[in-house]
C-alpha positions as CSV (number, residue, x, y, z in Angstrom):
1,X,89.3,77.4,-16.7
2,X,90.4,80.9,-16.6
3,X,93.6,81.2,-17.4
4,X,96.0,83.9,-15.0
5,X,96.8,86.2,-17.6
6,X,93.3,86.5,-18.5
7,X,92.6,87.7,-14.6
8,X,94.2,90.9,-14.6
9,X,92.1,91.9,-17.8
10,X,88.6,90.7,-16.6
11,X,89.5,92.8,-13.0
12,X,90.4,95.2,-14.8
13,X,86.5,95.4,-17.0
14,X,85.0,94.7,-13.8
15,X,85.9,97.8,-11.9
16,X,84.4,99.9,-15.5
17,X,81.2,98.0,-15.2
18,X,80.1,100.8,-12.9
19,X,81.1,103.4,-15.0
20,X,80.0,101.8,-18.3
21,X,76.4,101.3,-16.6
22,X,76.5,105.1,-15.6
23,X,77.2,106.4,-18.8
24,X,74.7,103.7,-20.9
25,X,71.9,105.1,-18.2
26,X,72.8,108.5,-19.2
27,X,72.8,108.2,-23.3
28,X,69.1,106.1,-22.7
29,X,68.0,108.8,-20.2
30,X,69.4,112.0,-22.3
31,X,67.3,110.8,-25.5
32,X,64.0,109.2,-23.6
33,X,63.5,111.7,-20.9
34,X,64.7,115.3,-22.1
35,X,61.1,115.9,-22.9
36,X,59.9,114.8,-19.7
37,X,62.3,116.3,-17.0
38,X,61.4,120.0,-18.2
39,X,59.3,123.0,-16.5
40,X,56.2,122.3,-18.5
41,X,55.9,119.0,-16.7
42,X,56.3,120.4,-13.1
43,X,53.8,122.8,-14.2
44,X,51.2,120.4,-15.4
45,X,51.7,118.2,-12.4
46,X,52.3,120.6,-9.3
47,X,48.9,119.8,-7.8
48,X,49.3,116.5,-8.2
49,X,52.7,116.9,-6.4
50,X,51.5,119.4,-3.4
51,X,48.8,116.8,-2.3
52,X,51.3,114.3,-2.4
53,X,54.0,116.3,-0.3
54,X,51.2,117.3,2.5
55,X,50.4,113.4,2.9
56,X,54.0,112.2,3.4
57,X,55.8,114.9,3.6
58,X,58.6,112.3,4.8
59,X,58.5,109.4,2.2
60,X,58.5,112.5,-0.2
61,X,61.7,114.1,0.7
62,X,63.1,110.8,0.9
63,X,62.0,109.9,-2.6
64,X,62.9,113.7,-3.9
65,X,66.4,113.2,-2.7
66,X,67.1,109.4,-4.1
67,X,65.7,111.0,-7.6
68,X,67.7,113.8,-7.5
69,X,70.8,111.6,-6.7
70,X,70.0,109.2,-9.5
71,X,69.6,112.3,-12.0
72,X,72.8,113.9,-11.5
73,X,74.6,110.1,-10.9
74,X,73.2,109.4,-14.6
75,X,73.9,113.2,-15.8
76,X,70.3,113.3,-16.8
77,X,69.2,116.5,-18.1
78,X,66.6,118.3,-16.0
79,X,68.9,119.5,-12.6
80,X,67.9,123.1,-12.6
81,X,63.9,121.8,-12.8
82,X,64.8,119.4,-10.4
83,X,66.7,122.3,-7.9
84,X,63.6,124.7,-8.7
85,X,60.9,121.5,-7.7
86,X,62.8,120.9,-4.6
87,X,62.2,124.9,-3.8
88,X,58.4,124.6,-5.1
89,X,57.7,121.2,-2.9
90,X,60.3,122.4,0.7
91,X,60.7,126.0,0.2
92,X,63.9,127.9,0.4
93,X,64.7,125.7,3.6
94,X,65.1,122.7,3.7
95,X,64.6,122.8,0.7
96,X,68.1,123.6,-0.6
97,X,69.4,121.3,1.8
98,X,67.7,118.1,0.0
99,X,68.6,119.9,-3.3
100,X,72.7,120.0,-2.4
101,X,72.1,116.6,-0.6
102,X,70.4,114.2,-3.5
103,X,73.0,116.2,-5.8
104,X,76.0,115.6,-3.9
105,X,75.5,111.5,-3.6
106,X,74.8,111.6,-7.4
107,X,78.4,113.5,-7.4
108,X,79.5,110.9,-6.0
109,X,78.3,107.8,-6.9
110,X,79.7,109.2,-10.5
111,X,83.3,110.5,-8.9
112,X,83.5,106.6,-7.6
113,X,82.5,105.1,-10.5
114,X,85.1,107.3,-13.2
115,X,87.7,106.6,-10.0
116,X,87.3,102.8,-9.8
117,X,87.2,102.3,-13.4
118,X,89.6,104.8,-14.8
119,X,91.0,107.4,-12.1
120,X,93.3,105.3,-10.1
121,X,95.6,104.4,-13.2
122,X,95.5,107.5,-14.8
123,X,96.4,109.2,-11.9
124,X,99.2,106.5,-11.7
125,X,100.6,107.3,-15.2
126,X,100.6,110.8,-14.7
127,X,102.7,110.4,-11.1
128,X,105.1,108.4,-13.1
129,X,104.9,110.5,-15.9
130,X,107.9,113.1,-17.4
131,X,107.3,116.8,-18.5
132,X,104.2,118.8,-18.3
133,X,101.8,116.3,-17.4
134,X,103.6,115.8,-14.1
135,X,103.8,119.1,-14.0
136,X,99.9,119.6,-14.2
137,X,99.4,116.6,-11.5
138,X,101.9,118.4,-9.2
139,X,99.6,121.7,-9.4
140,X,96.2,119.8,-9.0
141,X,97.6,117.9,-6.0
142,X,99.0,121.5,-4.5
143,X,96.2,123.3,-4.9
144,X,93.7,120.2,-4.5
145,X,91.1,122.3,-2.5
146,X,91.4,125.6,-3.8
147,X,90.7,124.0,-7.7
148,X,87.8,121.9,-6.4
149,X,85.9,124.8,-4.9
150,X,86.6,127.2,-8.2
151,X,84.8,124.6,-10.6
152,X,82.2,124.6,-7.8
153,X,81.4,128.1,-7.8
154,X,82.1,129.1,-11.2
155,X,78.3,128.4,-12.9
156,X,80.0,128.1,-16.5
157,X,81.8,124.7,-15.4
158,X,79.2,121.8,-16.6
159,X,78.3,120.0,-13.3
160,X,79.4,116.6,-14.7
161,X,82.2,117.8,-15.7
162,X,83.5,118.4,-12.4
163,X,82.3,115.0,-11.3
164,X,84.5,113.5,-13.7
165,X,87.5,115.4,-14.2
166,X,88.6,115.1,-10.3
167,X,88.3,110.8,-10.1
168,X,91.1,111.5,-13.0
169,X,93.3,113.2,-12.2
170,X,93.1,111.3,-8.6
171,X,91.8,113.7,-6.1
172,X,90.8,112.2,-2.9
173,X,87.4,111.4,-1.5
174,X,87.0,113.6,1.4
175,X,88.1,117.1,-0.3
176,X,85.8,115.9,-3.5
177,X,83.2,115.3,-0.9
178,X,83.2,118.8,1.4
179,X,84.0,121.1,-1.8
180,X,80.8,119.6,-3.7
181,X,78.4,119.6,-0.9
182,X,79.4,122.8,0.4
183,X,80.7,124.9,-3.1
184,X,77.2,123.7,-4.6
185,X,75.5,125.5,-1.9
186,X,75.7,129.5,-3.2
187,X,74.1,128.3,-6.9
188,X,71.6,125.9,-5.4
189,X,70.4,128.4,-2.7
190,X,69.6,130.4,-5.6
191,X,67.6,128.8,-7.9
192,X,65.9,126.9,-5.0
193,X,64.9,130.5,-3.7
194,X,63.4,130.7,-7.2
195,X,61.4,127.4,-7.0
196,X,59.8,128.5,-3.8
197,X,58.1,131.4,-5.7
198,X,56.9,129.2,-8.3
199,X,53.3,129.2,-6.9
200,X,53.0,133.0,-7.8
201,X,54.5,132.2,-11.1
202,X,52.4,129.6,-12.3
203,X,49.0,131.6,-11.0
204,X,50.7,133.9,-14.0
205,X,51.4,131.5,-16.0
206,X,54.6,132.7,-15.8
207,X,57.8,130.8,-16.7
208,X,61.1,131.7,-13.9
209,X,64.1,133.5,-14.8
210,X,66.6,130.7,-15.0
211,X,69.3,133.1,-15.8
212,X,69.0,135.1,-12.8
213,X,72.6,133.4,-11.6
214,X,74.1,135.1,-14.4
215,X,72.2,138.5,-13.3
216,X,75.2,140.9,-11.6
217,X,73.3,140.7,-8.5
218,X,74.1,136.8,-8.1
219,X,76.8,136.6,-10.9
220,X,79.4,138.4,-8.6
221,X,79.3,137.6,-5.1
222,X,80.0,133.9,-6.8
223,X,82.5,135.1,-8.7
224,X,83.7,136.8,-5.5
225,X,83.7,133.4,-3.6
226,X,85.6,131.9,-6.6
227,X,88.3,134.6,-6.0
228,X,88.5,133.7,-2.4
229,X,89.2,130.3,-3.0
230,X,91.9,130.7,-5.2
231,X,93.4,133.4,-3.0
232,X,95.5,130.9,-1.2
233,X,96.9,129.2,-4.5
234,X,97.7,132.2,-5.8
235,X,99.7,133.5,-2.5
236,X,101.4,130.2,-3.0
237,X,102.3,130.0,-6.0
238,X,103.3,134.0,-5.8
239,X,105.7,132.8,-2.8
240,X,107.6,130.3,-4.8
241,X,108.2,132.8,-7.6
242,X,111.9,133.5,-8.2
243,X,113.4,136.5,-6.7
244,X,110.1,137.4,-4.4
């Protein structure tokens, strides 16, 4: 017989189970498939693939978006060769529609998964909290749109990293939701627009630029965006100032 006490704790391993299996796929994924998700093997099999596309076209876009979901749910390495084959297989458009769509359900399937298991009571304890960690919770909670879309559209921040880091801090579904799917759309629109010139380059056998997003061309107008967003926080927070 299970005893009360004991429920609380097994509750409380059941909501990680989710989590725990995300992050065990990931670890077995990183080490058996980071020679496998690369350029060379879209290269090596993008005949294969083309055929395939022209004879369900459908079932293929389908598929493309489920993989690209499980991928970025997992954080399996191999995105940007994944956001170039969705460019080589739909072209620019749809193309980077499938692209931000499989990568936004992976975002969050992981955001639920850190949020059921871990978010809710760290958020908790930094509500209740004293000091500067309230402090920092106060700030994420004013400025809950403006910081989702700046980890969006700045390139440096690791993609699972924002995944993770809103679920705990608590940041609600819906804003996590719009600012991925639409502050993913500038980079992915980019390196899509890449894949769909991939047939020139492999005729070369070529290899593409993948740091063309940190080219000044492409590098600015994002940073640009960036500033945008956190134009409102700062008029805020400029507001509040003492004396202004």
């Amino acid at each position: 017989m299970t005893s009360t006490k004991s429920k609380p704790v097994l509750g409380a391993v059941q909501k990680q189970v989710p989590l725990i299996l995300l992050v065990a796929g990931g670890i077995i994924g990183a080490i058996f498939l980071k020679d496998i998700l690369d350029f060379q093997t879209l290269a090596e099999n993008r005949e294969r693939l083309i055929s395939l596309r022209d004879a369900h076209y459908g079932w293929v876009a389908a598929a493309f978006v489920l993989a690209y979901a499980v991928l970025v749910a997992f954080s399996l390495p191999g995105a940007t060769v994944a956001t170039l084959t969705g460019g080589f297989l739909f072209s620019t458009f749809p193309g980077v529609l499938f692209n931000v769509s499989g990568a936004t359900i992976g975002a969050v399937l992981l955001f639920l998964a850190a949020r059921w298991g871990l978010g809710d009571r760290l958020a908790e304890k930094m509500q209740t909290s004293e000091g500067r960690i309230r402090k920092i919770k106060e700030g994420i909670d004013a400025n809950q749109w403006e910081m989702l879309f700046l980890i969006r559209l700045i390139p440096v921040v690791p993609f699972f990293v924002a995944n993770l880091v809103p679920a705990l801090v608590g940041v609600a579904f819906l804003p996590f939701l719009v600012t991925t799917f639409l502050g993913i759309m500038p980079g992915a629109l980019v390196y899509t627009s890449v894949g769909s010139g991939l047939g020139a380059i492999f005729e070369r056998g070529e290899t593409p630029d993948l740091g063309i997003i940190f080219s000044p061309s492409v590098l600015l107008p994002l940073l640009g965006l960036a500033a945008l967003a956190a134009l409102p926080a700062v008029v805020r927070a400029f507001r509040k100032t003492p004396g202004v």
